[in-house]
N, C-alpha and C positions, 0 to 999 in steps of 0.2 A: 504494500500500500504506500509507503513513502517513497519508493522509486513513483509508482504512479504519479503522487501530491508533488513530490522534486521537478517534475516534467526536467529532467536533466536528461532523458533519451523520450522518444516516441511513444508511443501507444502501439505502432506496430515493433519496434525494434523489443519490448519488453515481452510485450506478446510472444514474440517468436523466440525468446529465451527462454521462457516459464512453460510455453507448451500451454498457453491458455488466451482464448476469443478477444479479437480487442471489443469490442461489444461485451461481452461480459468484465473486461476489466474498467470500463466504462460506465457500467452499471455501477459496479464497485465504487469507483471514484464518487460519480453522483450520490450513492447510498450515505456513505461516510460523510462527505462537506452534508450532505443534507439535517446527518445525524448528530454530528461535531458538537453542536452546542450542547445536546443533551451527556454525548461525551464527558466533555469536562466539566458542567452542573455536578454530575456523579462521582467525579474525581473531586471538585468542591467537598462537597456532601459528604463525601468518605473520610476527606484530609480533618474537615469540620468534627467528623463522628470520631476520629481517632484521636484528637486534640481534646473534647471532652472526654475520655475513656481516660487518658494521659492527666489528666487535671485532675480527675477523680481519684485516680490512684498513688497520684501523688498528695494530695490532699489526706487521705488514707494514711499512704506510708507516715507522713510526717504525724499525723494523731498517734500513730504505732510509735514515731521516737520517743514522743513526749512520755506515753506511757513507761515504756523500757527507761527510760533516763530515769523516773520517778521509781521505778522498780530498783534500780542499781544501787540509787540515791539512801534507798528506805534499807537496802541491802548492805552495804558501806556502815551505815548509822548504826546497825544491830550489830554489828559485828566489829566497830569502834567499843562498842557499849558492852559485848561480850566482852571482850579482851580485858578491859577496864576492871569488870567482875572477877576473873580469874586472876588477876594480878591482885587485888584485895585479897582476894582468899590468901593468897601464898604465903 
C-alpha cells in the first residue's frame, strides 16, 4: 500500500511486480484514502485508551508506594522499639 500512496513507480510497473490487477490495486488505493480518517481516529482512540490505562496504573502504583513506605516506616519503628526493650533487659 505505500508503494501505491509513494506513487514513486506506476500502477502498472507495481502491478507487474506483485503479480496483482492495476484495477484492483486501484481499488485498494481508493478504499484506504477513502478510509484514512477513520484510520487514524482509531489510532487517536487507542493512543487516548492507552494513556488512560497508563495514568491509572500509575496513579495505583504510586497509592501502592505510599502504603509500603508506611508499612517499612511502622516496621523500622517496632523494631527500633524492640531492640530498645532487649537492651533494658540485659
Amino acid at each position: 500500500m505505500l508503494e501505491i500512496l509513494r506513487e514513486e513507480n506506476t500502477l502498472a510497473e507495481i502491478s507487474k511486480k506483485h503479480d496483482v490487477s492495476q484495477q484492483l490495486l486501484s481499488r485498494w488505493k481508493a478504499e484506504f484514502i477513502a478510509n484514512m480518517p477513520a484510520v487514524f481516529n482509531k489510532k487517536n482512540e487507542d493512543v487516548d485508551k492507552l494513556k488512560q490505562e497508563h495514568e491509572e496504573e500509575k496513579e495505583h502504583l504510586v497509592k501502592k508506594i505510599g502504603e509500603l513506605t508506611l508499612d517499612v516506616d511502622w516496621l523500622l519503628k517496632k523494631q527500633s522499639q524492640i531492640s530498645q526493650m532487649k537492651k533494658k533487659d540485659r
